[in-house]
PyMOL Python script that loads the backbone (N, CA, C, O; Angstrom):
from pymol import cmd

cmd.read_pdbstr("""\
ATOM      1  N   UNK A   1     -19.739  23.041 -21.082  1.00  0.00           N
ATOM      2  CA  UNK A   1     -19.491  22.486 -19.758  1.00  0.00           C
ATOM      3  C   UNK A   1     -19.561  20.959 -19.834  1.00  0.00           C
ATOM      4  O   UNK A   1     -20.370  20.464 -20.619  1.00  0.00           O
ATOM      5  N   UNK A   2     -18.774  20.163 -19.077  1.00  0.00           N
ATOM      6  CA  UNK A   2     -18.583  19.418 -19.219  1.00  0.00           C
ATOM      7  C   UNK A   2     -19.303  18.491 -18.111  1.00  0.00           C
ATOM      8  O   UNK A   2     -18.933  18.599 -16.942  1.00  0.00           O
ATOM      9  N   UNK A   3     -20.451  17.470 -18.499  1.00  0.00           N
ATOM     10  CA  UNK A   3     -21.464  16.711 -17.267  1.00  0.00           C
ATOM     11  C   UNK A   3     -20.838  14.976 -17.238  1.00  0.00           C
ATOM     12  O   UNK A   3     -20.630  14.169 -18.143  1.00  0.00           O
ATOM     13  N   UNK A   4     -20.712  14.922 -16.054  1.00  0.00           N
ATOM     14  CA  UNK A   4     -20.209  13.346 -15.505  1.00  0.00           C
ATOM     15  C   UNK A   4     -21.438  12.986 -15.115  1.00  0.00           C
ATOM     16  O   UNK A   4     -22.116  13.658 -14.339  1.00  0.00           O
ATOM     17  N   UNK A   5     -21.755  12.028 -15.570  1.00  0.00           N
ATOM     18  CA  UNK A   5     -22.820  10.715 -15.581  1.00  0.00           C
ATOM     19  C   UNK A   5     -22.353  10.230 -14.052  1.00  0.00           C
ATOM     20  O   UNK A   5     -21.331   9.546 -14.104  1.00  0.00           O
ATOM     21  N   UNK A   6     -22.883  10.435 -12.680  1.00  0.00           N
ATOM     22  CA  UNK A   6     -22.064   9.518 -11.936  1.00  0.00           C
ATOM     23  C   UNK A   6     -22.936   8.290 -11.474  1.00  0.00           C
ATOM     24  O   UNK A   6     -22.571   7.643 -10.492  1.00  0.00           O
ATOM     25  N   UNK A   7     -24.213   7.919 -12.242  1.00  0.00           N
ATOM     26  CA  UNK A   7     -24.423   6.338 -12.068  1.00  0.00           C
ATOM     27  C   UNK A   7     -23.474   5.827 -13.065  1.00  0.00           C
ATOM     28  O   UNK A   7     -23.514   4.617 -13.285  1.00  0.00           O
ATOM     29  N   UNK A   8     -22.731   6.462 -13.628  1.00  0.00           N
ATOM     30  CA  UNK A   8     -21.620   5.390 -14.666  1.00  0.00           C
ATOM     31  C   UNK A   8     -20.471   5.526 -14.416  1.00  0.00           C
ATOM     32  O   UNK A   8     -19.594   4.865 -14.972  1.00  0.00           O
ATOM     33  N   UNK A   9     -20.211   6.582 -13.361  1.00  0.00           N
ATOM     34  CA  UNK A   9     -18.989   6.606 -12.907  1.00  0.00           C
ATOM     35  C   UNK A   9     -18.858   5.760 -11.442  1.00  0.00           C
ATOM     36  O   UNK A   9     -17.790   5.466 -10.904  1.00  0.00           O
ATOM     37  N   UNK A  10     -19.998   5.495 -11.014  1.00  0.00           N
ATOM     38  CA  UNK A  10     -20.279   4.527  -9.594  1.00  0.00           C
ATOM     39  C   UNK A  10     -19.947   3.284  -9.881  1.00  0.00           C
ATOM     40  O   UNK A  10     -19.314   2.594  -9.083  1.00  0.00           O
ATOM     41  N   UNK A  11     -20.496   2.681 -11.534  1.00  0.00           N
ATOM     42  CA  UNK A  11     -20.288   1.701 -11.806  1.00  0.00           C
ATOM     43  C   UNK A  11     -18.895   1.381 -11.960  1.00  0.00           C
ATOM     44  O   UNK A  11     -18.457   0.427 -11.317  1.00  0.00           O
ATOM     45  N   UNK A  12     -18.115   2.050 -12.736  1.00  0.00           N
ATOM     46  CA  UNK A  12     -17.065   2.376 -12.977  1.00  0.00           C
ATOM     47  C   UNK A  12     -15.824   1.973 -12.055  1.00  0.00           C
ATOM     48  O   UNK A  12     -14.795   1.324 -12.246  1.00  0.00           O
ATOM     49  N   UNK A  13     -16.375   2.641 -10.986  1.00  0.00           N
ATOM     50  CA  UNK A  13     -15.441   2.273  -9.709  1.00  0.00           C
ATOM     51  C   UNK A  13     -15.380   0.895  -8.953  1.00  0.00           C
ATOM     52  O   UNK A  13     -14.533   0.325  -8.265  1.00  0.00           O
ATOM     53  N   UNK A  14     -16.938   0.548  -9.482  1.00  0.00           N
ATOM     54  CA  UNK A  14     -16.781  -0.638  -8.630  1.00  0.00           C
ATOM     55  C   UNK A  14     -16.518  -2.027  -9.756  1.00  0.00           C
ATOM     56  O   UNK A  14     -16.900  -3.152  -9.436  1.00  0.00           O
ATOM     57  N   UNK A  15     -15.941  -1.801 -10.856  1.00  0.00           N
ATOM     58  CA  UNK A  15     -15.287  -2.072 -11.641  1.00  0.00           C
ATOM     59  C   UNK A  15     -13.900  -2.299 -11.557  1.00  0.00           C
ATOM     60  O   UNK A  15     -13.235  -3.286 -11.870  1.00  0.00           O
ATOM     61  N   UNK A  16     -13.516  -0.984 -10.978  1.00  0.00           N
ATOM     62  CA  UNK A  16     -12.181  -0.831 -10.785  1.00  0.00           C
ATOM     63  C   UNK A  16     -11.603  -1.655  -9.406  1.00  0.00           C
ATOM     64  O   UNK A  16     -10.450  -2.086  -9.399  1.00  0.00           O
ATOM     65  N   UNK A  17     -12.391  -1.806  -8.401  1.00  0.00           N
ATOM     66  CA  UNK A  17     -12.434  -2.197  -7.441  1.00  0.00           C
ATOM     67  C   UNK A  17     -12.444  -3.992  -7.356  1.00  0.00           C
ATOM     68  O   UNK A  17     -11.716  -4.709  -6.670  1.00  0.00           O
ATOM     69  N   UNK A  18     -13.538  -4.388  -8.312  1.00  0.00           N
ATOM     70  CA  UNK A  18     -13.376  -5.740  -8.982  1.00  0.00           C
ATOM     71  C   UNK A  18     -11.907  -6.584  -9.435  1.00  0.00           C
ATOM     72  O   UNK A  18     -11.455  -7.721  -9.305  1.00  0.00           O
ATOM     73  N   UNK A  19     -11.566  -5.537  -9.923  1.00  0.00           N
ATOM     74  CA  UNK A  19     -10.631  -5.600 -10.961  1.00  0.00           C
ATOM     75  C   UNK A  19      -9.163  -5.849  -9.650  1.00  0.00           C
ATOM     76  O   UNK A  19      -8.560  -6.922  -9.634  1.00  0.00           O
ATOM     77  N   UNK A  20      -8.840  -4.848  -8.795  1.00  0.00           N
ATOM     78  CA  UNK A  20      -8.334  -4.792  -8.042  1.00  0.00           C
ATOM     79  C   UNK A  20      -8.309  -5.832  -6.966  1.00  0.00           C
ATOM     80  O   UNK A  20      -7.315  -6.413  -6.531  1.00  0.00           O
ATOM     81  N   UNK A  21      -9.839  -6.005  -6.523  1.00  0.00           N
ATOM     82  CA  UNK A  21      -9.367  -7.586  -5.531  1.00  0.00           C
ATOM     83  C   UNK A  21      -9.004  -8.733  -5.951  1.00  0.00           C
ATOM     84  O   UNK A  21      -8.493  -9.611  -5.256  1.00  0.00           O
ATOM     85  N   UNK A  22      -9.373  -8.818  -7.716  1.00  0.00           N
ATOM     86  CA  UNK A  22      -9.025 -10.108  -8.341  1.00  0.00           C
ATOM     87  C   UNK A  22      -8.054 -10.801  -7.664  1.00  0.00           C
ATOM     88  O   UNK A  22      -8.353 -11.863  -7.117  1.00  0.00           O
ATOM     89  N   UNK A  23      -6.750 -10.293  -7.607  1.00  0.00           N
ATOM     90  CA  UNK A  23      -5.630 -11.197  -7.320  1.00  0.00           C
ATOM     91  C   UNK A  23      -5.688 -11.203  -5.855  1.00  0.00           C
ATOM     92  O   UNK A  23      -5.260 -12.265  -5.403  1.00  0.00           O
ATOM     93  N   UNK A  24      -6.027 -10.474  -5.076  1.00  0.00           N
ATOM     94  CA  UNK A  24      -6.510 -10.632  -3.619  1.00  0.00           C
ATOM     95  C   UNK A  24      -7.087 -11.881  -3.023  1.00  0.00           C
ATOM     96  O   UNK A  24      -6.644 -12.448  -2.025  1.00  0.00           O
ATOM     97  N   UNK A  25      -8.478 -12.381  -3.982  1.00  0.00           N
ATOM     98  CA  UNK A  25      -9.287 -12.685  -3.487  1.00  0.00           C
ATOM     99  C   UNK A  25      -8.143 -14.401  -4.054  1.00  0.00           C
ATOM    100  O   UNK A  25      -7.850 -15.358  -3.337  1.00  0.00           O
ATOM    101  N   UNK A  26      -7.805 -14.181  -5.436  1.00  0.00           N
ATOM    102  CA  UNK A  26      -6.783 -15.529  -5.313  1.00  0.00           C
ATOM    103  C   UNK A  26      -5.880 -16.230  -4.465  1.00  0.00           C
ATOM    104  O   UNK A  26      -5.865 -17.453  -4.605  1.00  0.00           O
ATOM    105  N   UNK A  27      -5.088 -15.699  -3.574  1.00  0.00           N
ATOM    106  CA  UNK A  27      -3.939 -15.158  -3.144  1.00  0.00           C
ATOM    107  C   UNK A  27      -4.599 -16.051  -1.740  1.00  0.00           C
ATOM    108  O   UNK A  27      -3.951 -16.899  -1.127  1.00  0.00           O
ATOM    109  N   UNK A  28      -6.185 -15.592  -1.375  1.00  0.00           N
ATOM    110  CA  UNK A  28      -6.294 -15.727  -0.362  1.00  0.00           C
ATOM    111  C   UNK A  28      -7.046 -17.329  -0.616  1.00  0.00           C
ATOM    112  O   UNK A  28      -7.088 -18.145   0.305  1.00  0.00           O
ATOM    113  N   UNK A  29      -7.481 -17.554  -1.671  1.00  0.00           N
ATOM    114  CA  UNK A  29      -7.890 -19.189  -2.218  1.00  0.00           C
ATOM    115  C   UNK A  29      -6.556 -19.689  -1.649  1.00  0.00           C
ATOM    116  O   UNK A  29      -6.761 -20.355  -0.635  1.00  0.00           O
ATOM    117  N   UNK A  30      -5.381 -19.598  -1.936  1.00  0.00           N
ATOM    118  CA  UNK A  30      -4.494 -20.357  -1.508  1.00  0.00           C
ATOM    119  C   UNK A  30      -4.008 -20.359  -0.174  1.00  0.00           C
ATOM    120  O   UNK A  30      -3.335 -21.338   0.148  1.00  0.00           O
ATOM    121  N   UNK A  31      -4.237 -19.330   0.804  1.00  0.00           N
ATOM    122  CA  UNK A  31      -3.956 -19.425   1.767  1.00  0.00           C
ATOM    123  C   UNK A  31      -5.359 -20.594   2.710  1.00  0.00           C
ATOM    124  O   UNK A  31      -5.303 -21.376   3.659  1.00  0.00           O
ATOM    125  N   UNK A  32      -6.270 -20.200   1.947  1.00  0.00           N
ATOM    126  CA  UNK A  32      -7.623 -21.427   2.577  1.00  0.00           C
ATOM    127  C   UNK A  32      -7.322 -22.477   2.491  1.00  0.00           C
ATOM    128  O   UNK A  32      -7.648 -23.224   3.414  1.00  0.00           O
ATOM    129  N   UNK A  33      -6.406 -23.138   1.117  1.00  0.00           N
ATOM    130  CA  UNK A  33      -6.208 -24.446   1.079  1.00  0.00           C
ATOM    131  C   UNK A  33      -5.181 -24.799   2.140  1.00  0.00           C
ATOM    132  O   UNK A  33      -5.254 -25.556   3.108  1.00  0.00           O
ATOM    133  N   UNK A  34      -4.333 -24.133   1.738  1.00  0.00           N
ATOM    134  CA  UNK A  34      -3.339 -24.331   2.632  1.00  0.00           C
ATOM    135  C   UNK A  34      -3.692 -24.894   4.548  1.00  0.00           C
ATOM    136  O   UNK A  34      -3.253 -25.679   5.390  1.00  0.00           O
ATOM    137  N   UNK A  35      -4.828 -23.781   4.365  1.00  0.00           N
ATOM    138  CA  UNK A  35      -5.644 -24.065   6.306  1.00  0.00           C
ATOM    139  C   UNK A  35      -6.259 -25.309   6.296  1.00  0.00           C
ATOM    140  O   UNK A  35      -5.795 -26.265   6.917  1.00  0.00           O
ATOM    141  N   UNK A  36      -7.388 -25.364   5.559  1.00  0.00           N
ATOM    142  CA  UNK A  36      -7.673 -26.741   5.534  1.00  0.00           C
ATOM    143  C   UNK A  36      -6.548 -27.804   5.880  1.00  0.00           C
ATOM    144  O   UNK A  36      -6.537 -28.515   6.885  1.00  0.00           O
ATOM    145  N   UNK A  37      -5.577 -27.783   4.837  1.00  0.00           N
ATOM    146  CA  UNK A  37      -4.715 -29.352   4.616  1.00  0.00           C
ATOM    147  C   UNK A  37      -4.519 -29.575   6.236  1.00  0.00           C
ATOM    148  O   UNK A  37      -4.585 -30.636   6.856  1.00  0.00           O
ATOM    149  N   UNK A  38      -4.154 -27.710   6.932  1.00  0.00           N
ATOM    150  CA  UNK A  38      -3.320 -28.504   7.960  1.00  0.00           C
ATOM    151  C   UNK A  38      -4.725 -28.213   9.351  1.00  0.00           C
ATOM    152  O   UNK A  38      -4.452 -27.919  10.514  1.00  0.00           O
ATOM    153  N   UNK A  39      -5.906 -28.365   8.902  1.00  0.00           N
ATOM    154  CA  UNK A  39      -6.432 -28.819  10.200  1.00  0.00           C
ATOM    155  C   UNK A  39      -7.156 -27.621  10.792  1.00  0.00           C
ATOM    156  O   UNK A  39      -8.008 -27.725  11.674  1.00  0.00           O
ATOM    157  N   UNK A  40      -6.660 -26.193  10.113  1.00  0.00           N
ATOM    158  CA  UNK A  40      -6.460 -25.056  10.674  1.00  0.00           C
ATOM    159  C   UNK A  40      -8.201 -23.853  11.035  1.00  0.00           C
ATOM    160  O   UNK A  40      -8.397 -22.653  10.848  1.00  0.00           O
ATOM    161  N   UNK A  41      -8.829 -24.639  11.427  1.00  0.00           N
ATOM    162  CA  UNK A  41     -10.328 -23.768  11.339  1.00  0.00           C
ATOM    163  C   UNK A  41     -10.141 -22.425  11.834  1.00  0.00           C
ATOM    164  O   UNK A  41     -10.679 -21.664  11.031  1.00  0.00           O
ATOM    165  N   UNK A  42      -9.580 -21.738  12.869  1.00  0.00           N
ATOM    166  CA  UNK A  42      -9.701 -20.907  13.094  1.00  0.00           C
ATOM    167  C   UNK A  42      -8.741 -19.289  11.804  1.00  0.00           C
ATOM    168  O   UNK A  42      -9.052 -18.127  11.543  1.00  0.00           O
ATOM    169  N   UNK A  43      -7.310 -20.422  11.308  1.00  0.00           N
ATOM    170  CA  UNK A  43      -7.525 -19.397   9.923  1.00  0.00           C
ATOM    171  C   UNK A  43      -8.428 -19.512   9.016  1.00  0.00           C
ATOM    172  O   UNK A  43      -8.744 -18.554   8.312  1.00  0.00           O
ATOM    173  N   UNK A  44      -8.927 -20.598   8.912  1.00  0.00           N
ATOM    174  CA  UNK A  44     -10.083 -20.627   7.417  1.00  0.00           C
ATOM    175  C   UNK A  44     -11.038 -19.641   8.024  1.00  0.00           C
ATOM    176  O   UNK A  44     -11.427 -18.702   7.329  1.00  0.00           O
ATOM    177  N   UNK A  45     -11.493 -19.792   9.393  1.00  0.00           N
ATOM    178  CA  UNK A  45     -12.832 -18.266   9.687  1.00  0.00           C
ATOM    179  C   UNK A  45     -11.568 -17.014   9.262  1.00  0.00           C
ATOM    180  O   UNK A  45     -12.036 -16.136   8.537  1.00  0.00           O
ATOM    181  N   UNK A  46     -10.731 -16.912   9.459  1.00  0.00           N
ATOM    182  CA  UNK A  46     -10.238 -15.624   9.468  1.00  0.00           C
ATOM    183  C   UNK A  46     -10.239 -15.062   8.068  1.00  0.00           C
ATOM    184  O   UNK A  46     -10.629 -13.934   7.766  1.00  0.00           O
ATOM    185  N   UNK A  47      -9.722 -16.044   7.184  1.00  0.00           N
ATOM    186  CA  UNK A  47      -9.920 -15.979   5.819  1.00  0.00           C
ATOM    187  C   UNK A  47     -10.904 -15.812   5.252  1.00  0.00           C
ATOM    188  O   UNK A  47     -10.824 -14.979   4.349  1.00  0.00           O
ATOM    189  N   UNK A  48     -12.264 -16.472   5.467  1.00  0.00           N
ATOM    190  CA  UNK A  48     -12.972 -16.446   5.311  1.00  0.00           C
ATOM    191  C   UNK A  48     -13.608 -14.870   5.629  1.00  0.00           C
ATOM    192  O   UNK A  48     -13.748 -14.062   4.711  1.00  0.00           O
ATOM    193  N   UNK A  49     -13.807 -14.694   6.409  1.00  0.00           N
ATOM    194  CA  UNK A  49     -14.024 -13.279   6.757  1.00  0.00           C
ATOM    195  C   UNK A  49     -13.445 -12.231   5.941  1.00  0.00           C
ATOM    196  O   UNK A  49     -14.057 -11.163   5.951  1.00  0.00           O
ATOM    197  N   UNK A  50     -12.258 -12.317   5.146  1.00  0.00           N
ATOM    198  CA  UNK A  50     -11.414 -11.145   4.905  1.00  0.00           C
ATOM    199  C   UNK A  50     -12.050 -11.655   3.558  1.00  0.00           C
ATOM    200  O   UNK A  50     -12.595 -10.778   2.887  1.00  0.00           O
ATOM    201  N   UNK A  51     -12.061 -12.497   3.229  1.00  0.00           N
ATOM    202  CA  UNK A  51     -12.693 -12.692   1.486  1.00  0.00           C
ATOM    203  C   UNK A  51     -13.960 -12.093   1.693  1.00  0.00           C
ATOM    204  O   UNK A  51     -14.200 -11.479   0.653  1.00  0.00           O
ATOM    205  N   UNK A  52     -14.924 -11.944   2.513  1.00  0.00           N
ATOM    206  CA  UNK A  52     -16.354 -11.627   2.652  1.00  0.00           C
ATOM    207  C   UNK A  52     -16.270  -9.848   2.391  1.00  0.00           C
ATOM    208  O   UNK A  52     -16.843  -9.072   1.626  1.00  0.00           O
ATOM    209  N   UNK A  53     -15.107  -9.695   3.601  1.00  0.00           N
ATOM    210  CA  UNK A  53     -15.193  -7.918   3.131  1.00  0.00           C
ATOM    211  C   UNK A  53     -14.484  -7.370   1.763  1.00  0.00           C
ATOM    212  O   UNK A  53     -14.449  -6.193   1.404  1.00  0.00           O
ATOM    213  N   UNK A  54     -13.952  -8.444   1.116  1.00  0.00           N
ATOM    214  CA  UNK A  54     -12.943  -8.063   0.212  1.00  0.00           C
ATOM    215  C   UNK A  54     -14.700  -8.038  -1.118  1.00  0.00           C
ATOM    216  O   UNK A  54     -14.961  -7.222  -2.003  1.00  0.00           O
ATOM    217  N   UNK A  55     -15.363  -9.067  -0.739  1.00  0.00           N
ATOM    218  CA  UNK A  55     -16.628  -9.236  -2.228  1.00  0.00           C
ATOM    219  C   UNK A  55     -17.562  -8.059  -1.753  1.00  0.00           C
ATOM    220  O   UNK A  55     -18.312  -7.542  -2.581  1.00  0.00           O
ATOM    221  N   UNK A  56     -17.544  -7.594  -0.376  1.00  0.00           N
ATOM    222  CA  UNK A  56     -18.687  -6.617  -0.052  1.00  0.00           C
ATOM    223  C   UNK A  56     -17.911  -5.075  -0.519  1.00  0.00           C
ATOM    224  O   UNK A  56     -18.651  -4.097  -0.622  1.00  0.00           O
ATOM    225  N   UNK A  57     -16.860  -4.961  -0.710  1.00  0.00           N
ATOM    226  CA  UNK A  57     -16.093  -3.547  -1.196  1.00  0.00           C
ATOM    227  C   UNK A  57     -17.002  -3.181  -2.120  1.00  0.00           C
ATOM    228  O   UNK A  57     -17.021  -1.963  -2.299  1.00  0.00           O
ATOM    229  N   UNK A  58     -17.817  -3.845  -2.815  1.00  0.00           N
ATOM    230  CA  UNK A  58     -18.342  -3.156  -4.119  1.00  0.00           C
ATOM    231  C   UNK A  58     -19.980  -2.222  -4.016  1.00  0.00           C
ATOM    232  O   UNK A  58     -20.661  -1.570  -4.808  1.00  0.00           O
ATOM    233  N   UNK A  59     -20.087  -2.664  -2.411  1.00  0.00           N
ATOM    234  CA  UNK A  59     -21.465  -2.421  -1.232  1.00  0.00           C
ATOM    235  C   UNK A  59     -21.261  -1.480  -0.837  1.00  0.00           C
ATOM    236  O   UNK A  59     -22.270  -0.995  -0.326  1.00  0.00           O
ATOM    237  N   UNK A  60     -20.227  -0.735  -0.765  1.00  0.00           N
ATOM    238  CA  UNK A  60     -19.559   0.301   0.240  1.00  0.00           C
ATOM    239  C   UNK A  60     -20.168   1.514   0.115  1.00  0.00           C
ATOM    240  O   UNK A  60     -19.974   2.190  -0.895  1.00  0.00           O
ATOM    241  N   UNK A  61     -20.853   1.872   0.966  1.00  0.00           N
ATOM    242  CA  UNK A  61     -22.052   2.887   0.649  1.00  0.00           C
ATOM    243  C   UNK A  61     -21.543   4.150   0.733  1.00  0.00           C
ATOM    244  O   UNK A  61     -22.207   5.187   0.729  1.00  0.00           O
ATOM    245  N   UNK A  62     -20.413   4.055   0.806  1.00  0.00           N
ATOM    246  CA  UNK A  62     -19.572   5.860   0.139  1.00  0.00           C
ATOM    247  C   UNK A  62     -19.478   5.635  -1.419  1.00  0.00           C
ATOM    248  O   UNK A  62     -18.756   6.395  -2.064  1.00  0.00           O
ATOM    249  N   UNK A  63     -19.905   5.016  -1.811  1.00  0.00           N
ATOM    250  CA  UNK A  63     -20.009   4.719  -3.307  1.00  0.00           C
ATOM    251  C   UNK A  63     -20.928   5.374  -3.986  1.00  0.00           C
ATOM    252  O   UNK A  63     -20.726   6.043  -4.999  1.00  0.00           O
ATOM    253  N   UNK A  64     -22.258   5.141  -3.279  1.00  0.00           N
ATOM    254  CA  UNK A  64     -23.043   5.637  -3.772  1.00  0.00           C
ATOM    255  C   UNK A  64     -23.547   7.203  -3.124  1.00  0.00           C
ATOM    256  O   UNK A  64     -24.479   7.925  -3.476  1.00  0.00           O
ATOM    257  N   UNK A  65     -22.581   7.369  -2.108  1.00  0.00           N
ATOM    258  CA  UNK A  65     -22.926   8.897  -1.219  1.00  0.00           C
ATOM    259  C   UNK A  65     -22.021   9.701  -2.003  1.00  0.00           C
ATOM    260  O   UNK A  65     -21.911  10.912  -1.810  1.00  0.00           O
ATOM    261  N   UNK A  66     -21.304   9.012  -2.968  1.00  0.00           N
ATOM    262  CA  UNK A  66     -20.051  10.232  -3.527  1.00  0.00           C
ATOM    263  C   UNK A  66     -20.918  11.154  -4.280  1.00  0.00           C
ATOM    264  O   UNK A  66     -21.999  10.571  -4.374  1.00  0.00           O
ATOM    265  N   UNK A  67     -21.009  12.598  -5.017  1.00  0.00           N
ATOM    266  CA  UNK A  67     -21.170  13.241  -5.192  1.00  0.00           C
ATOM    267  C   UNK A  67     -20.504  13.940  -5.957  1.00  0.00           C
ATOM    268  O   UNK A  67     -20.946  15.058  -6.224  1.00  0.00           O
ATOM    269  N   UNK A  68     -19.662  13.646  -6.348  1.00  0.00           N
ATOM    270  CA  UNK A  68     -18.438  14.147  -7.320  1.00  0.00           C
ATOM    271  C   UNK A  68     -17.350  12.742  -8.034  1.00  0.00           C
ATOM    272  O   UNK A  68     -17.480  11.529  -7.866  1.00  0.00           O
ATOM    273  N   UNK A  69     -16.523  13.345  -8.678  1.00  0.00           N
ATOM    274  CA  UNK A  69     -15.929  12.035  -9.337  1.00  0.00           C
ATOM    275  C   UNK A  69     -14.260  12.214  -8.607  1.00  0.00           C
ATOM    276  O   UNK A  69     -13.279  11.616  -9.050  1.00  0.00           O
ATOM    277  N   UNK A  70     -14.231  13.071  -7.536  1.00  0.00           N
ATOM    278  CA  UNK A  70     -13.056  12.984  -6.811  1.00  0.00           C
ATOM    279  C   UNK A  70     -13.498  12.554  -5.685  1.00  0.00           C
ATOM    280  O   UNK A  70     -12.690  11.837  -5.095  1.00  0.00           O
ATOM    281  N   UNK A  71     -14.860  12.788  -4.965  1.00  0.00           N
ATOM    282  CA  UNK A  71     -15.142  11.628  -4.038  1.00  0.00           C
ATOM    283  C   UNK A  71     -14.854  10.282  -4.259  1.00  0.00           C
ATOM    284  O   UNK A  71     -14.411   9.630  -3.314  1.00  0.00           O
ATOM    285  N   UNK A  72     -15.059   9.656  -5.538  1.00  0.00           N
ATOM    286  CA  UNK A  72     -15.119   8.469  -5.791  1.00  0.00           C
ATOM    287  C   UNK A  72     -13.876   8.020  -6.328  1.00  0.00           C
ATOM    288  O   UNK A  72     -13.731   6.849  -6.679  1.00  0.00           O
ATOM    289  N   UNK A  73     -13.191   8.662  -6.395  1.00  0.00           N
ATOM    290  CA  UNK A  73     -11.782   8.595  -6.657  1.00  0.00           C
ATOM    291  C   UNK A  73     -10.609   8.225  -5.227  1.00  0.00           C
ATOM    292  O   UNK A  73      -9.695   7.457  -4.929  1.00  0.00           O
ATOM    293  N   UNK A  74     -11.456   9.445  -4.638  1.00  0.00           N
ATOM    294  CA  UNK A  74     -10.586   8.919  -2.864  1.00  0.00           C
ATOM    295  C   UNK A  74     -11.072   7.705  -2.042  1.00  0.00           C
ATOM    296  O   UNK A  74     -10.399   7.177  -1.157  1.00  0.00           O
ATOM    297  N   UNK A  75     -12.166   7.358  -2.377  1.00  0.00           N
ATOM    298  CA  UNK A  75     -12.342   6.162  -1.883  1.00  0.00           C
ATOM    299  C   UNK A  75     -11.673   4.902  -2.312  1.00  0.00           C
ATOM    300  O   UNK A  75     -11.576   4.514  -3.476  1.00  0.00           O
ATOM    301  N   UNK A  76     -11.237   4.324  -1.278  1.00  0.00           N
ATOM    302  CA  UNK A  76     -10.828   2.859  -1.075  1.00  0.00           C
ATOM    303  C   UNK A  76     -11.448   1.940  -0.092  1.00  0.00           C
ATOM    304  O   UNK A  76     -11.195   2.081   1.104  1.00  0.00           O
ATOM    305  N   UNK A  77     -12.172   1.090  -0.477  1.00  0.00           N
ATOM    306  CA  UNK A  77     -13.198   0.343   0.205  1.00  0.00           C
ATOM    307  C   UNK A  77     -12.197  -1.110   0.563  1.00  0.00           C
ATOM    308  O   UNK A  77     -12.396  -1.895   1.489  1.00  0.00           O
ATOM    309  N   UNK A  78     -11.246  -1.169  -0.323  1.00  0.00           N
ATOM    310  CA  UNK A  78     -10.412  -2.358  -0.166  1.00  0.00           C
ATOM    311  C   UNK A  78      -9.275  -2.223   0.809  1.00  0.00           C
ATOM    312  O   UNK A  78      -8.525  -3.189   0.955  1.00  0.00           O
ATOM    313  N   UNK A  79      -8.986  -0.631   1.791  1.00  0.00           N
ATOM    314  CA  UNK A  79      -7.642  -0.768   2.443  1.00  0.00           C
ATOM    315  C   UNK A  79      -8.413  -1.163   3.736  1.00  0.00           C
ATOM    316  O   UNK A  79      -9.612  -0.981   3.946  1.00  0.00           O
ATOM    317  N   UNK A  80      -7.572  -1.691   4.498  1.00  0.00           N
ATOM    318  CA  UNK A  80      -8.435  -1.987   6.068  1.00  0.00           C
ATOM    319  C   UNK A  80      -8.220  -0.679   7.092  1.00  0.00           C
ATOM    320  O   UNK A  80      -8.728  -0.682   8.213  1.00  0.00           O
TER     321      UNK A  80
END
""", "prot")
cmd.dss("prot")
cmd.show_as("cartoon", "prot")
cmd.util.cbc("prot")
cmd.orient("prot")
């Protein structure tokens, strides 16, 4: 029989999840600069905010409630 480790498959995911906002969290560096140049505070909070939930995805406490390795598979902590 075959046993899944799932503190290493928890890690795993939020690995994968890392891995996944990378270019997200870039994407949105440039949209901040961009707010700044032009003055823009109320997108930099907005941005700001969406980068905050984008670094907390890895917090997402169905992460650690999964129970199987297809729980943790259906989760997406990164879609809104």
């Amino acid at each position: 029989m075959i046993s899944i480790d799932m503190t290493k498959a928890r890690q795993i995911k939020r690995d994968m999840i890392r891995a996944e906002r990378a270019p997200l969290l870039s994407a949105l560096d440039i949209e901040f600069m961009r707010a700044v140049e032009q003055g823009d505070t109320a997108k930099q909070q907005e941005i700001a905010a969406e980068k905050q939930r984008l670094r907390d995805a890895t917090q997402n406490p169905g992460i650690d409630a999964a129970q199987t390795p297809d729980e943790l598979k259906d989760l997406n902590p990164l879609s809104v």
